[in-house]
C-alpha positions as CSV (number, residue, x, y, z in Angstrom):
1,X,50.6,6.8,-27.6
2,X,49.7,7.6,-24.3
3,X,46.8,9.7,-25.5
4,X,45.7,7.2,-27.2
5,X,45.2,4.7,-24.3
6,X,44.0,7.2,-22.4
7,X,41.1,8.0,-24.5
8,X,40.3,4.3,-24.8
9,X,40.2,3.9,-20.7
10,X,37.8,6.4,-21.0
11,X,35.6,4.7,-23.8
12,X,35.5,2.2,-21.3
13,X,34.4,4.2,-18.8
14,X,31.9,5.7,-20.5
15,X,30.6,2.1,-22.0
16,X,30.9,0.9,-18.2
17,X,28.9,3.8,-16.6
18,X,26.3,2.9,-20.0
19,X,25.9,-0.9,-19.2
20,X,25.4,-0.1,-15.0
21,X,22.6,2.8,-16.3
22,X,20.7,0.3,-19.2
23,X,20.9,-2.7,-15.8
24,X,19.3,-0.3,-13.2
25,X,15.6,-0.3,-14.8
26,X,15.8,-4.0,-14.9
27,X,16.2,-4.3,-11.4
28,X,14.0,-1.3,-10.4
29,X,11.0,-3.3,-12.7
30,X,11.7,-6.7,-10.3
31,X,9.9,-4.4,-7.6
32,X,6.9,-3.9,-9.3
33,X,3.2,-2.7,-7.2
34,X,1.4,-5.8,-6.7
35,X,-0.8,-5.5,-3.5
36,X,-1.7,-8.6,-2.1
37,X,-5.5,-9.8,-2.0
38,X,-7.4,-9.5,1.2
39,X,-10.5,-12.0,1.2
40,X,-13.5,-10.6,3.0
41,X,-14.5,-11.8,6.3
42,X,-10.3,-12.9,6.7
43,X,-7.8,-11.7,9.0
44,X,-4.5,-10.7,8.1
45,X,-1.3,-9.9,10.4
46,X,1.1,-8.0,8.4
47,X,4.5,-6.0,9.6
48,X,4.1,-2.2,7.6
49,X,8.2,-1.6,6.8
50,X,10.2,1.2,5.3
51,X,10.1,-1.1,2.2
52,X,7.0,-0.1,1.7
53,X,5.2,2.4,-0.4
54,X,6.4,5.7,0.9
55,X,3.3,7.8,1.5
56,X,5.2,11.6,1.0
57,X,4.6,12.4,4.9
58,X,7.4,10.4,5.9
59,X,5.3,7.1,6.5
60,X,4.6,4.3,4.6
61,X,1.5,2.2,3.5
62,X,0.7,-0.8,2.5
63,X,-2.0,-2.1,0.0
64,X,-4.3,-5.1,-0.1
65,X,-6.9,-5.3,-3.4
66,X,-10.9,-6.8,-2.6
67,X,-13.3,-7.5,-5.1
68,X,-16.6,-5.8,-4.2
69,X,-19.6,-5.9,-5.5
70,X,-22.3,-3.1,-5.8
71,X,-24.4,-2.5,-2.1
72,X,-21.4,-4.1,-0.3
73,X,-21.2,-2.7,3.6
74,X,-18.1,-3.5,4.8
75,X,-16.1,-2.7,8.2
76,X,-12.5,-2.4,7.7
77,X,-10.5,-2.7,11.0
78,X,-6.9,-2.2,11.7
79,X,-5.1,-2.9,15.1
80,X,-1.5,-1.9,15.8
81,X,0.4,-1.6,19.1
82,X,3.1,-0.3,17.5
83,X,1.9,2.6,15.0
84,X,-0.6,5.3,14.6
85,X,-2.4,3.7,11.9
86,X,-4.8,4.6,9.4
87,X,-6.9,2.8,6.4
88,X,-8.0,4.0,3.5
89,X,-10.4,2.6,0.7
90,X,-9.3,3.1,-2.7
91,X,-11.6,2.8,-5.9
92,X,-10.1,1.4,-9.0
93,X,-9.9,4.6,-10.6
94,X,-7.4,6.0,-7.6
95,X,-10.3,7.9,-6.3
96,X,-10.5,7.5,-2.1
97,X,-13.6,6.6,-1.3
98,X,-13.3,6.5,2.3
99,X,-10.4,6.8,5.3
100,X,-10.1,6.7,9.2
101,X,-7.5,7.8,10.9
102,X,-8.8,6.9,14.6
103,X,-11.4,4.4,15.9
104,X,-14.7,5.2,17.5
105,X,-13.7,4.1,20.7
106,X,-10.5,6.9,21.4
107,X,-7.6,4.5,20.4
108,X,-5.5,5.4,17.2
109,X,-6.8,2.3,15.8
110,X,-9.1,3.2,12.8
111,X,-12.5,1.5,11.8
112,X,-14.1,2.3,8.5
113,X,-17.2,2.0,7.3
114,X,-18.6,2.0,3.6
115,X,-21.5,1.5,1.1
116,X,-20.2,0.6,-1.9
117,X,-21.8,1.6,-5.1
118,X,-19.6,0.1,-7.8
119,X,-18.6,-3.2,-8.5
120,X,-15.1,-3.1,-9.0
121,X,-11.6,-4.0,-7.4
122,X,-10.8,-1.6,-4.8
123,X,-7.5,-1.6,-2.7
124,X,-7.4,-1.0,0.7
125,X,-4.5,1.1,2.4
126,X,-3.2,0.5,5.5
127,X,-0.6,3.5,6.1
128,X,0.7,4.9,9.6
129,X,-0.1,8.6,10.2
130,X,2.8,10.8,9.4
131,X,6.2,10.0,10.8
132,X,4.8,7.4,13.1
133,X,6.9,4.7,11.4
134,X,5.6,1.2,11.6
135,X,5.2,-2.1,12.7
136,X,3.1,-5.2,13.4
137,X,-1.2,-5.1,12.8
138,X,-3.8,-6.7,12.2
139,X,-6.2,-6.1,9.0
140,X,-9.6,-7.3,8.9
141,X,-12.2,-6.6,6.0
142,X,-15.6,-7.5,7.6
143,X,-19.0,-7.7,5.0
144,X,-22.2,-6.4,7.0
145,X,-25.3,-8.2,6.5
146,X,-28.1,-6.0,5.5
147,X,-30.6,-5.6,7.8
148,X,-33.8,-7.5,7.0
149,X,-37.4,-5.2,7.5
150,X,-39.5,-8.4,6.6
């Protein structure tokens, strides 16, 4: 008889350790990628977390999605006290079409600029430089006029 029980407290085992495994990509699916939209011509102030998406250096990043349109200029500033930042602009395809790392002016605050050449929803990546960890900044997507010849 002992055996017997003993065999069933490990079916139960077993059919416990089953249940925890068939709840855990449940949860993992409540945390799926959404970035959030970024308007053009808007500021955003954001915290970058280790909840974030880890970027593989030891960082982390954090992405916004923008609908642009084809012979878009836009100016994509980020300013953070508290990282190393950088920005990246991300076609829909996963293609980068553009990064920074550091701004024109010395700081470690990055300022992109780009032509775009495809309509499409692009995402841009805010991310801190290696192990830099993160913190507070501030994201603004600017769209540049043309200049006018007439």
């Amino acid at each position: 008889m002992k055996k017997t029980s003993k065999n069933h407290w490990y079916l139960a085992v077993i059919i416990g350790l089953f249940s925890i495994v068939q709840v855990l990509p449940v949860k993992a699916q409540l945390r799926m990628y959404n970035p959030t939209s970024l308007p053009s011509n808007y500021e955003v102030t954001d915290t970058l977390t280790i909840e974030d998406i880890p970027t593989g250096d030891g960082g982390f990043a954090r992405d916004y999605y923008v609908q642009l349109e084809a012979g878009d200029q836009v100016a994509i500033d980020v300013i953070s006290d508290d990282f190393d930042a950088m920005v990246v602009l991300v076609a829909d395809d996963g293609s980068t079409i553009a990064e920074n790392d550091d701004g024109p002016d010395g700081s470690t605050n990055p300022l992109l600029f780009a032509r775009i050449t495809e309509a499409g929803k692009y995402i841009v990546r805010v991310r801190a430089f290696g192990e830099t960890g993160g913190g507070k900044f501030t994201l603004k997507l600017t769209r540049l006029q043309p200049v006018d010849n007439n």
